[in-house]
Short mmCIF file of the C-alpha atoms (twelve columns), coordinates in Angstrom:
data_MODEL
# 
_entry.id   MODEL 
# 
loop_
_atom_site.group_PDB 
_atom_site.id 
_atom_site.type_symbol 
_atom_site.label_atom_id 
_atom_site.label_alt_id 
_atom_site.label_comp_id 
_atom_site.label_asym_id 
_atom_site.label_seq_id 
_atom_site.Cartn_x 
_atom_site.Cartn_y 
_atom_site.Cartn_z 
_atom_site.pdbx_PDB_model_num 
ATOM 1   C CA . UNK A 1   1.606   115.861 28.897  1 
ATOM 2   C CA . UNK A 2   2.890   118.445 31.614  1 
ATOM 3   C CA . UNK A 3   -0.094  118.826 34.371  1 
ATOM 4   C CA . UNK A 4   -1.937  115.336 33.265  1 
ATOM 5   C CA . UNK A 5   -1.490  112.857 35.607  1 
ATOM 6   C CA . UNK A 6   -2.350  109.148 35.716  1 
ATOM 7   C CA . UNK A 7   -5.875  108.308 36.184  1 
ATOM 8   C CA . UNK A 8   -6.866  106.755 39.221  1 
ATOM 9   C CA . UNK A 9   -6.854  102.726 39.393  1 
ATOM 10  C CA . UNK A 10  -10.510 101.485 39.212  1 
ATOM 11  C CA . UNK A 11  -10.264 99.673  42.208  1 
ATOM 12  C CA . UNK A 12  -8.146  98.276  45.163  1 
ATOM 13  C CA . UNK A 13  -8.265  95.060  43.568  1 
ATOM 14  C CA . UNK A 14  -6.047  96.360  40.369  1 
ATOM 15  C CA . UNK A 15  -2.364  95.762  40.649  1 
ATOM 16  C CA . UNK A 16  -0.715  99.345  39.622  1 
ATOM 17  C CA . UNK A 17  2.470   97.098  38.014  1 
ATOM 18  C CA . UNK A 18  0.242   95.291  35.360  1 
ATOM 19  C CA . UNK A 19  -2.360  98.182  34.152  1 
ATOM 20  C CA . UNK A 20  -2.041  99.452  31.313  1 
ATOM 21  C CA . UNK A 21  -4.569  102.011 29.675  1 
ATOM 22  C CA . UNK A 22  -5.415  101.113 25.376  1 
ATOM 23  C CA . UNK A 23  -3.574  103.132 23.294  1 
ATOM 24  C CA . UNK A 24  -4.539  103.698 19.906  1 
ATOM 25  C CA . UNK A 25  -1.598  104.138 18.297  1 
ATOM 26  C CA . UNK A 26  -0.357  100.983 19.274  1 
ATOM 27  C CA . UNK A 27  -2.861  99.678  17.153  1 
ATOM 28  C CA . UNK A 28  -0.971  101.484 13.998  1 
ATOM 29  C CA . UNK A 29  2.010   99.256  13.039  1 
ATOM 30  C CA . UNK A 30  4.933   101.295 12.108  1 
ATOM 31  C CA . UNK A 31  5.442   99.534  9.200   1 
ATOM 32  C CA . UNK A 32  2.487   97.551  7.954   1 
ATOM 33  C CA . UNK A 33  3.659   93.926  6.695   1 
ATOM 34  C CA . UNK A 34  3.417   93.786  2.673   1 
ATOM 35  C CA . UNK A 35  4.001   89.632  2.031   1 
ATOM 36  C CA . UNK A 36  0.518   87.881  1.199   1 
ATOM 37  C CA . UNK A 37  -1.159  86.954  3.850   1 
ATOM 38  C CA . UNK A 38  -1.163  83.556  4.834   1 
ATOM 39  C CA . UNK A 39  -4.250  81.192  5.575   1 
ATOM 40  C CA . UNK A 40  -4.760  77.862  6.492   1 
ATOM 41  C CA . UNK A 41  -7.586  75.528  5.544   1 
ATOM 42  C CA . UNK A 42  -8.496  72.436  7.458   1 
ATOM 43  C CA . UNK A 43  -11.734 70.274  6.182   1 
ATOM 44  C CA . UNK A 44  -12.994 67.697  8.617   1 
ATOM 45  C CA . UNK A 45  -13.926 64.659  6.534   1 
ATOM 46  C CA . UNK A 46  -11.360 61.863  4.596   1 
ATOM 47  C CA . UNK A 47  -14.296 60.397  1.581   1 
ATOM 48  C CA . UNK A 48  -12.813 60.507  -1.592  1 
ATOM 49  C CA . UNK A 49  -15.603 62.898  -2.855  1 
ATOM 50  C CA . UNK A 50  -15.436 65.014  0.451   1 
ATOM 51  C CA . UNK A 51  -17.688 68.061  0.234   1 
ATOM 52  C CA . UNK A 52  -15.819 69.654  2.709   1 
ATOM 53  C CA . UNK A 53  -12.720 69.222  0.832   1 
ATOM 54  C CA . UNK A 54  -14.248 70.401  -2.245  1 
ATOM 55  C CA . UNK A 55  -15.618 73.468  -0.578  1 
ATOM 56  C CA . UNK A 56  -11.809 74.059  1.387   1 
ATOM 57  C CA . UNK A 57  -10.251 73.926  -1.906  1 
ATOM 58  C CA . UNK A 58  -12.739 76.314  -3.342  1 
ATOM 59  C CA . UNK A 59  -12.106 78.847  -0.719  1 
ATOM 60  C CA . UNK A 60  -8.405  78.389  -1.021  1 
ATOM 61  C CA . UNK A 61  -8.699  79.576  -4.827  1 
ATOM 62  C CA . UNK A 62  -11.044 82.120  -4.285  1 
ATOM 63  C CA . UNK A 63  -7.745  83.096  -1.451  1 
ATOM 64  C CA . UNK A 64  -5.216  83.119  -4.019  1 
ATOM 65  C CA . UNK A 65  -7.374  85.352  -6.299  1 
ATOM 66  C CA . UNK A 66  -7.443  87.769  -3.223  1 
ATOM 67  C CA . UNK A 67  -3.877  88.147  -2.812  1 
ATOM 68  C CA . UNK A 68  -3.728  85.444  0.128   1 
ATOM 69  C CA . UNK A 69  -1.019  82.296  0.166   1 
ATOM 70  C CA . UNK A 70  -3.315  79.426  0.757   1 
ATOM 71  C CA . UNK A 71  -2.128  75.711  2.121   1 
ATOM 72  C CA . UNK A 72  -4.739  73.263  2.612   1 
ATOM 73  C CA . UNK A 73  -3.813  70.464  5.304   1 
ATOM 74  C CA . UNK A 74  -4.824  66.667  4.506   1 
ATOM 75  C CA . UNK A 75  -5.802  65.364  7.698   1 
ATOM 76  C CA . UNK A 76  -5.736  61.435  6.023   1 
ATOM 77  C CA . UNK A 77  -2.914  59.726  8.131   1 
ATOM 78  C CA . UNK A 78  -3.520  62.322  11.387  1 
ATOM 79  C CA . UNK A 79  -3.410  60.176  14.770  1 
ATOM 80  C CA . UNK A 80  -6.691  60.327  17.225  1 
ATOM 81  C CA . UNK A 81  -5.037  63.323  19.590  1 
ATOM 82  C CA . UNK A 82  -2.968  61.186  22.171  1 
ATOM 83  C CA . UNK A 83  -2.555  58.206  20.534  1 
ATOM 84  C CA . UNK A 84  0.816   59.204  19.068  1 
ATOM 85  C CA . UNK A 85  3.647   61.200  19.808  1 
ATOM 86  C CA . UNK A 86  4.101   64.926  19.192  1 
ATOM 87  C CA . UNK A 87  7.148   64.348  16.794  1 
ATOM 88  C CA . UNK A 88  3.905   62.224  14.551  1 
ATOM 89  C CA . UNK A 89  5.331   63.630  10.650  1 
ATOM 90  C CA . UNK A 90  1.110   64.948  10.400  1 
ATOM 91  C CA . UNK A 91  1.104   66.413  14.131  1 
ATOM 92  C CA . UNK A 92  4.469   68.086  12.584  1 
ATOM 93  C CA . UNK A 93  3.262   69.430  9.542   1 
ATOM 94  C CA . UNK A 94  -0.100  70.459  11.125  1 
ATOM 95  C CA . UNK A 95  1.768   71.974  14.229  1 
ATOM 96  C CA . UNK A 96  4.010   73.923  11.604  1 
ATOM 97  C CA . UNK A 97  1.189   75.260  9.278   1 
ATOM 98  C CA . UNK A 98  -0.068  76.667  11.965  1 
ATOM 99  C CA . UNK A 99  2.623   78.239  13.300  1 
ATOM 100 C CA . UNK A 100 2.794   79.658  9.436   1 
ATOM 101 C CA . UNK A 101 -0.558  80.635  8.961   1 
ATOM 102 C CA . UNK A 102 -1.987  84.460  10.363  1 
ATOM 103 C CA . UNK A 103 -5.334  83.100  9.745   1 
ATOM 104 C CA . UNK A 104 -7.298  79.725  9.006   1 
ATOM 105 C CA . UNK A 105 -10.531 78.743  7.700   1 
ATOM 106 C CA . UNK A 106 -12.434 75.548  9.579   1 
ATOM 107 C CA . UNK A 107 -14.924 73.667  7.630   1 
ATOM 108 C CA . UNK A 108 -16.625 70.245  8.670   1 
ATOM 109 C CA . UNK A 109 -19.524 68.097  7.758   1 
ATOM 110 C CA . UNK A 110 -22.353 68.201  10.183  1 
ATOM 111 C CA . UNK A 111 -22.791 64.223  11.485  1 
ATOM 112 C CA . UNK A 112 -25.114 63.819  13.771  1 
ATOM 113 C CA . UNK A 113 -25.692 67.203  14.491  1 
ATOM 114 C CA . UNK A 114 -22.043 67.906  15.461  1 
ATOM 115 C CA . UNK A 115 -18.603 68.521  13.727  1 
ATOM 116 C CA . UNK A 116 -17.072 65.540  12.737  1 
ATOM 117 C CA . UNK A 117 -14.330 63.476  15.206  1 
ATOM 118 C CA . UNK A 118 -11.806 64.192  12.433  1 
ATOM 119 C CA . UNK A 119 -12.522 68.244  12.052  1 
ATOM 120 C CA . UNK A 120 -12.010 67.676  16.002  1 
ATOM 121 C CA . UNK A 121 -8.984  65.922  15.662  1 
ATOM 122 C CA . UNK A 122 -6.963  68.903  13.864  1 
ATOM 123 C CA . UNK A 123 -8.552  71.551  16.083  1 
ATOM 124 C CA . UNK A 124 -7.156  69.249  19.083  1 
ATOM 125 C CA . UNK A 125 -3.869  68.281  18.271  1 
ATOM 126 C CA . UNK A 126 -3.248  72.442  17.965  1 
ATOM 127 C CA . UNK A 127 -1.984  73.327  21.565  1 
ATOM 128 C CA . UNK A 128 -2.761  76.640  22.914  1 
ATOM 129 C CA . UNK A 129 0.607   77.051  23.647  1 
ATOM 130 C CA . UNK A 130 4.092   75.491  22.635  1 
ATOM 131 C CA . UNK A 131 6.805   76.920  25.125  1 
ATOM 132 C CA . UNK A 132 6.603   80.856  24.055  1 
ATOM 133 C CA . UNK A 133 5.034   80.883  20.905  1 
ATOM 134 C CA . UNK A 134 1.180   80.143  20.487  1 
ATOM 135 C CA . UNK A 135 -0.423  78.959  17.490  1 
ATOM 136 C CA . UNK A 136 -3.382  80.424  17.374  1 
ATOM 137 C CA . UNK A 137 -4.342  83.145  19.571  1 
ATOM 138 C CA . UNK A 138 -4.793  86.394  18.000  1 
ATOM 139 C CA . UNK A 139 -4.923  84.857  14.519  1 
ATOM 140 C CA . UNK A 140 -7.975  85.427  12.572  1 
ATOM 141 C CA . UNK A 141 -10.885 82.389  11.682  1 
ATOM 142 C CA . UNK A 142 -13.730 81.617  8.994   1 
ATOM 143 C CA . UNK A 143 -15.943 78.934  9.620   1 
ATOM 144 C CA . UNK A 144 -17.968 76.812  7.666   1 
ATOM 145 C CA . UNK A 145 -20.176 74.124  6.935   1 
ATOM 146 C CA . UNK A 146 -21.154 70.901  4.800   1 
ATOM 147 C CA . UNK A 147 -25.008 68.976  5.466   1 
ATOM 148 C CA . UNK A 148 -26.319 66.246  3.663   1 
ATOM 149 C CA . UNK A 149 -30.035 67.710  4.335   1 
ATOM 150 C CA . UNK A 150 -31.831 70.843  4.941   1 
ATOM 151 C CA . UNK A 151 -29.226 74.446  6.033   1 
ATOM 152 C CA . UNK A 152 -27.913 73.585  9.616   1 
ATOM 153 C CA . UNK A 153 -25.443 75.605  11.929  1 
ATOM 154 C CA . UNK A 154 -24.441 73.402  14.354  1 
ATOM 155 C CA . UNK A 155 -20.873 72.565  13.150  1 
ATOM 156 C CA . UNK A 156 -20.206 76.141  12.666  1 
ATOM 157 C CA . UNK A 157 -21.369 77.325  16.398  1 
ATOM 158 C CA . UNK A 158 -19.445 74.827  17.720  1 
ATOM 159 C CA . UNK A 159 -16.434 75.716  15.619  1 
ATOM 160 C CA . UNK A 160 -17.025 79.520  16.833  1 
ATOM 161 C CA . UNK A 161 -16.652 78.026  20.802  1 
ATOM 162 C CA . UNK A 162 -13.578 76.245  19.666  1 
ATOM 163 C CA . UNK A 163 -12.107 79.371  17.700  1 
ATOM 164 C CA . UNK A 164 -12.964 81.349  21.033  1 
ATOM 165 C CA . UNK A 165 -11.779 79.057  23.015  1 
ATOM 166 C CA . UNK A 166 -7.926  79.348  20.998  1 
ATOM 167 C CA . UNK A 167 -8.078  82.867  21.458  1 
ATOM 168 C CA . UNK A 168 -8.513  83.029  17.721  1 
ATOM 169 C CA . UNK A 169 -10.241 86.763  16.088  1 
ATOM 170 C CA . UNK A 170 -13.290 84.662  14.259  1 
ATOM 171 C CA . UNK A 171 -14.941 86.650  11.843  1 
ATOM 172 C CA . UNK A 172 -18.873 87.610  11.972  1 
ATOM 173 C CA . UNK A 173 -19.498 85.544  8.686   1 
ATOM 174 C CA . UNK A 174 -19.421 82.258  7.845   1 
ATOM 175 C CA . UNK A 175 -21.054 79.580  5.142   1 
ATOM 176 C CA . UNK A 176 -23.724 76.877  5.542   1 
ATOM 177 C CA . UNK A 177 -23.935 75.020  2.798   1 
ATOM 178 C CA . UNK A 178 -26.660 72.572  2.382   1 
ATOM 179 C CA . UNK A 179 -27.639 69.454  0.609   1 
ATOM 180 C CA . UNK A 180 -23.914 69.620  -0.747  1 
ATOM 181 C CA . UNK A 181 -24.274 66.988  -2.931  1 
ATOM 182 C CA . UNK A 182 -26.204 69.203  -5.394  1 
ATOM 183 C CA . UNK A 183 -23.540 72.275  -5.128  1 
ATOM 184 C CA . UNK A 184 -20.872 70.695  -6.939  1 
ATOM 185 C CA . UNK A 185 -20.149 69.582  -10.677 1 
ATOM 186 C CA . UNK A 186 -18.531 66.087  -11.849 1 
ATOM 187 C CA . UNK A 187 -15.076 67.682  -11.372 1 
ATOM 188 C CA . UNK A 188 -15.571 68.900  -8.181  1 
ATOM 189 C CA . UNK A 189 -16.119 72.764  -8.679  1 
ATOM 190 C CA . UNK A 190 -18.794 74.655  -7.066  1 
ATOM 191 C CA . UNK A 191 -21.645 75.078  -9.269  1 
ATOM 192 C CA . UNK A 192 -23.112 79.140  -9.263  1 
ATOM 193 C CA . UNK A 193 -25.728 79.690  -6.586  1 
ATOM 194 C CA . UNK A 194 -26.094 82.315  -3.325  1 
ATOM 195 C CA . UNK A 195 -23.891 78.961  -1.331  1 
ATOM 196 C CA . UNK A 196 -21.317 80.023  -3.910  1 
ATOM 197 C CA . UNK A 197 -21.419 83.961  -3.443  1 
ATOM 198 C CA . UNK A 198 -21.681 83.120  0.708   1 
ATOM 199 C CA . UNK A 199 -18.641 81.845  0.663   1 
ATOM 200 C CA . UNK A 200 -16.742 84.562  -1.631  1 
ATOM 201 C CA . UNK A 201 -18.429 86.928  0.934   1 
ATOM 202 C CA . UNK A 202 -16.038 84.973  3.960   1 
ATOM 203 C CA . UNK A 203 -12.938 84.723  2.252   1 
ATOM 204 C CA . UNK A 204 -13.215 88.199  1.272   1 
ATOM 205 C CA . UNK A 205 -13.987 89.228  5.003   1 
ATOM 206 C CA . UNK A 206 -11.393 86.578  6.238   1 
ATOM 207 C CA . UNK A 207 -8.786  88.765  3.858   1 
ATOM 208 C CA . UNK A 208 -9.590  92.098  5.175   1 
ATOM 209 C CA . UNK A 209 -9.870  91.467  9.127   1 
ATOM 210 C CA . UNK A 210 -6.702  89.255  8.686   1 
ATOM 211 C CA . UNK A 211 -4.454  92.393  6.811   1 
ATOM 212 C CA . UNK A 212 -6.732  94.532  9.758   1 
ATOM 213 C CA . UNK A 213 -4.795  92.304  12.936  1 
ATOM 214 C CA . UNK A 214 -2.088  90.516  12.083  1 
ATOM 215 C CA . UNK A 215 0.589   93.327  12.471  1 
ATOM 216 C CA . UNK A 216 -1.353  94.045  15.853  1 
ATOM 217 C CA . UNK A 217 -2.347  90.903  16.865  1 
ATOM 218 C CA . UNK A 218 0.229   90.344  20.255  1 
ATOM 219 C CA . UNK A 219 -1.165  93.630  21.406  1 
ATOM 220 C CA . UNK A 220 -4.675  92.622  20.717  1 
ATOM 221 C CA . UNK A 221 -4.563  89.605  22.907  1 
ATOM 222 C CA . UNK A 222 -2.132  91.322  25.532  1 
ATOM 223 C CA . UNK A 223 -4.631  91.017  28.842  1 
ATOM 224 C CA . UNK A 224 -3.911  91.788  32.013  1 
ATOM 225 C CA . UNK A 225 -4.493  88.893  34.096  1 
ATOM 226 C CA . UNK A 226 -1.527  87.444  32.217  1 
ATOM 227 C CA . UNK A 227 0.689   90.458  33.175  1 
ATOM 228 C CA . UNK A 228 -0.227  90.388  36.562  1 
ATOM 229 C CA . UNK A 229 1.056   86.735  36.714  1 
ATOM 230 C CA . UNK A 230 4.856   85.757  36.451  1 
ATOM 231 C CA . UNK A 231 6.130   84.755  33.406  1 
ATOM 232 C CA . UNK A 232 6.745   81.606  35.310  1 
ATOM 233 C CA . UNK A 233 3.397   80.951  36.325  1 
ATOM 234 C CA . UNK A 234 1.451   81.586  33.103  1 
ATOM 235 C CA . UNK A 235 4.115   79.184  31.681  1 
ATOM 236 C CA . UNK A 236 3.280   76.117  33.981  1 
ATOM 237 C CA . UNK A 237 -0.310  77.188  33.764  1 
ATOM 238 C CA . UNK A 238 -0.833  77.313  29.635  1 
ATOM 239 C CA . UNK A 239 1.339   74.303  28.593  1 
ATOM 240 C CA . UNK A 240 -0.027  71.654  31.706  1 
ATOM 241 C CA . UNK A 241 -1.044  68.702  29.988  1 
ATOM 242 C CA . UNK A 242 -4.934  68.306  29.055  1 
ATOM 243 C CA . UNK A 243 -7.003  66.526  32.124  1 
# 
């Protein structure tokens, strides 16, 4: 606008060439995306009656009935992170559902008062980056829960560090369901009980914030530190091996 000129940069520290002031409108996609959206569920335990399973394949229906394209990964057959080579056919298909998926739903068994090694596993053979494209960041995350005992959330906090830490948009809700054993019938369904409604509650949230950021998502996690290094820099810097 004629007569408005630039405001003044914050401080000396600021380089001028990577500031950039939030627009709104950039938060407005031009032309919203219209395919279903599509979700990813990882569950964090191999048992043949796994209650994480159950409860991931509960949440994927309850997806589908929302509109949402739901794939849930098997982790049985994943390597330990490491142990195999990147071209592994389960680090593949895991690598490529998440490349797929504009959101993803974690849920683990608490064991010992942690997520389990194989919930872990998944998370960790996800890189933050693979050359220019990044799996997760900016992609939107449900968490949730399986105990054996009394209501615990010590899986799901430390799934919400993870999620943070993969630049992922984690949604306020999330399900803890306890004694799990009880929640579900002889064929596996969920048996009617506030556990139940909980977790339609997340998927339903899941489904709205992921419609709400996935057209918008590379300019939500655009940040200026990264402008203000080289493309060549923030290269080396996000795909350097793991200490």
């Amino acid at each position: 606008m004629a007569g408005v000129s630039e405001p003044a940069l914050p401080s000396p520290n600021i380089e001028a060439r990577a500031w950039r002031l939030p627009q709104p409108e950039a938060l407005r996609p031009g032309r919203p995306s219209t395919h279903a959206p599509r979700v990813l569920l990882l569950y964090g335990s191999v048992r043949e009656r796994s209650y994480s399973r159950l409860l991931s394949l509960e949440a994927a229906r309850l997806l589908e009935s929302m509109g949402a394209q739901a794939r849930v990964f098997d982790p049985r057959g994943l390597p330990q992170p490491d142990n195999a080579p990147d071209d592994h056919p389960k680090v593949r298909e895991l690598r490529q559902l998440a490349a797929w998926a504009e959101g993803m739903v974690w849920c683990s068994p608490e064991r010992h008062g942690a997520m389990t090694g194989i919930m872990k596993s998944q998370i960790d053979w996800i890189p933050l980056s693979l050359g220019a494209v990044r799996p997760t960041q900016g992609k939107t995350l449900a968490v949730m829960e399986v105990s054996g005992g009394s209501q615990s959330f010590n899986a799901v906090n430390q799934l919400r560090i993870l999620g943070r830490w993969m630049r992922m948009v984690t949604i306020p809700n999330q399900s803890s369901v306890a004694k799990a054993f009880l929640e579900f019938d002889e064929a596996g369904r969920m048996k009617p009980s506030a556990y139940y409604d909980r977790v339609v509650d997340v998927m339903e949230e899941l489904v709205k914030f992921t419609l709400l950021t996935r057209d918008v998502a590379p300019y939500l996690v655009d940040r200026y530190s990264e402008r203000k290094e080289s493309a060549a820099q923030l290269s080396a810097r996000v795909n350097q091996r793991a200490l």
